[in-house]
Every structure is written in C-alpha cells, then in structure tokens.
C-alpha positions in Angstrom: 0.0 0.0 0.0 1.5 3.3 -0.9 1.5 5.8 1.2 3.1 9.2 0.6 4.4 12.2 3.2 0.5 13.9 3.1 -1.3 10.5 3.7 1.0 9.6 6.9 0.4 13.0 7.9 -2.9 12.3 7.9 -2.9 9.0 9.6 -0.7 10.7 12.1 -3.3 13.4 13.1 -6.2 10.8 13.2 -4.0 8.5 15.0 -3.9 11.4 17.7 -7.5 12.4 17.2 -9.3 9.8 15.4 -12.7 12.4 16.4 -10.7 15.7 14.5 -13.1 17.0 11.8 -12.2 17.3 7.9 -11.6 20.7 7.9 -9.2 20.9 11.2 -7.3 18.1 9.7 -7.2 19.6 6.3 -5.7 22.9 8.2 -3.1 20.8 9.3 -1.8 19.1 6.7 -2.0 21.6 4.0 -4.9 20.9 1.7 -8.7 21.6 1.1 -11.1 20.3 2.7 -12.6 18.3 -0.8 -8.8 16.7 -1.4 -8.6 16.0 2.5 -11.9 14.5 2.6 -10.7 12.0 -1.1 -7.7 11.0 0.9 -9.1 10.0 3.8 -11.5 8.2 2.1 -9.0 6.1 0.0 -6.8 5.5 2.6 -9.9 3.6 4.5 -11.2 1.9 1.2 -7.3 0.9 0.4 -7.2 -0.7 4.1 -4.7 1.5 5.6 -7.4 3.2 7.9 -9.2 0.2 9.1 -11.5 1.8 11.7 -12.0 4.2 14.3 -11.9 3.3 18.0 -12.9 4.6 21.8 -10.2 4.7 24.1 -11.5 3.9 27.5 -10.1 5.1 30.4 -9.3 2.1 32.8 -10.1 3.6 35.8 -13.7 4.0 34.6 -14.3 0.7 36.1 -15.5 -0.4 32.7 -11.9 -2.0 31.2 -11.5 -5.2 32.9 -8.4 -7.4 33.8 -6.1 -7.6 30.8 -4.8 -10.8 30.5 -1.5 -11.4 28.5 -1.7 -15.6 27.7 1.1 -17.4 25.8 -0.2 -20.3 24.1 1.8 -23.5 22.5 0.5 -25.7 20.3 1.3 -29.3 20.0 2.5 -28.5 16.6 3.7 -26.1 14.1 2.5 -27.0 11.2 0.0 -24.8 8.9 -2.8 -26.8 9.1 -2.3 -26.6 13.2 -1.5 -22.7 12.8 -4.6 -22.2 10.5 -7.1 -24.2 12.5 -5.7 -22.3 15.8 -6.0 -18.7 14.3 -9.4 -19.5 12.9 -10.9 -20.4 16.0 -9.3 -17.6 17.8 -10.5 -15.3 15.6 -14.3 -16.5 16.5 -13.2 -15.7 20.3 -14.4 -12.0 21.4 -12.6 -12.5 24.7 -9.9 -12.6 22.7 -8.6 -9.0 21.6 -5.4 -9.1 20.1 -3.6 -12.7 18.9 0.3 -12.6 17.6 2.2 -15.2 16.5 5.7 -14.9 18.0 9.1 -16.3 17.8 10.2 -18.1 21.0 9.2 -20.0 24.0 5.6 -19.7 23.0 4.1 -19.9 19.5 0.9 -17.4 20.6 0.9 -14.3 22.4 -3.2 -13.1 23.4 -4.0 -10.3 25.0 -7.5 -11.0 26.2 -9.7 -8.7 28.4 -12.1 -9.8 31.2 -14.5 -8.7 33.8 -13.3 -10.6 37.1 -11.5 -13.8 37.6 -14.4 -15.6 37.8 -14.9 -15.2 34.1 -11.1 -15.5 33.0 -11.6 -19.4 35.0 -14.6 -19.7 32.3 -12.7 -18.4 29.4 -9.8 -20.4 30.3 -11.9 -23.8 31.1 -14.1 -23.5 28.2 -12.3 -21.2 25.3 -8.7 -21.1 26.0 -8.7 -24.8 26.2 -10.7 -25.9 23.8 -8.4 -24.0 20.9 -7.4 -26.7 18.6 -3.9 -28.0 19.2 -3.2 -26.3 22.3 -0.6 -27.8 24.7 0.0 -25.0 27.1 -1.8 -22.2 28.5 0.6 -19.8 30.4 -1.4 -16.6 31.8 0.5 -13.0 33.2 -2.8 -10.4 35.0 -1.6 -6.8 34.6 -1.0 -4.5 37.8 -1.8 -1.5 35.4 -0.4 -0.2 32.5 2.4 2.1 32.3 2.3 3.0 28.6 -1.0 2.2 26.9 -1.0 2.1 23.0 -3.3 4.5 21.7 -4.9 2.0 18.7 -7.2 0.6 21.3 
C-alpha cells in the first residue's frame, strides 16, 4: 500500500484524534477540505485506515483485567496454525492474537471482567483451541504506557 508524506500525515493526526473533523485536519496538513476528505477516504477503502476506535479510560471501572496468555500448540505446522487462528478469531474474549518467535508460539491479549470469568474463558475457550498444549497466563497490575490503537 503506498502511502506518501501527506497521507502519513494524515494517519498521524487521526491517530492522535481519530474524532478531529475534515476541515481541522485539512488545516493541518495543508490541503482543502474536498482533497482532505478524497484522501481520507481512499486510505480507509485501500485498508490502511481500518476503523476508528474509543479509548477507555481504565479507571472508569469499565476496562476489565487484561490478560496477556502465551499459548503453545502441540505443533507447528500450517494446518495446526490455521485451525488455531481460525478459532481464535471466533473468540471476542480474545482482543489481540500474535504469532511470536520463542518459548511460546501465541501471544493473546484477552480482556475480562473478574476472575471468575477469566476461570470460564480459560476452562471453556482457552482450552478448547485446537492443538493447544500449554496455556501460560501473566494479569496486569496497570499499564504504564497504553497504545493508543485501542
């Protein structure tokens, strides 16, 4: 995807301000608000803008325990990769998923409401993940630098 010095000055005001209207962000990068307005737009058609987001303040009570799980599979083979990623993706516990280099083959970040819930998700999700052969979980204290991607 190309991306030239005005579109990643655009993603990098949204990226601070995904709420900034057309004509402030058009201001700040130097063009009308019409050729603003087409870039933006083909940057989210092209996929380079994929969304907008809320961040939510943690102590609003409303984020949760952020979990940080490394998985292993018993394999690491495609088929074993594919049907793994597959099924996480149907998981909405499950908010980020990386495949790493390493001791583990999965890093998850997953966010839940109590512990009680995180025994659930781990019992009857976590488990249940095709090929899986070992669940190590890390709870965060807080977090000291929070991406601002959501």
């Amino acid at each position: 995807m190309d991306v030239d010095g005005i579109d990643e000055r655009i993603i990098g005001h949204l990226r601070a301000d995904g709420r900034m209207s057309n004509a402030d962000l058009a201001a700040a990068v130097g063009l009308s608000p019409s050729a603003c307005l087409r870039r933006v737009r083909a940057l989210e058609s092209r996929g380079v803008i994929r969304g907008y987001t809320a961040i939510i303040d943690s102590r609003s009570g409303r984020q949760g325990i952020v979990v940080f799980v490394q998985i292993s599979l018993e394999r690491q083979t495609d088929d074993f990769l594919g049907r793994f990623e597959k099924a996480a993706r149907r998981c909405p516990e499950i908010r980020e998923c990386y495949l790493m280099t390493g001791v583990a083959d999965y890093q998850l970040r997953l966010v839940v409401a109590d512990m009680t819930e995180y025994e659930r998700v781990h019992r009857d999700v976590l488990s249940a993940l095709p090929g899986v052969s070992r669940i190590q979980s890390s709870f965060t204290i807080r977090a000291v630098i929070q991406p601002m991607e959501g």
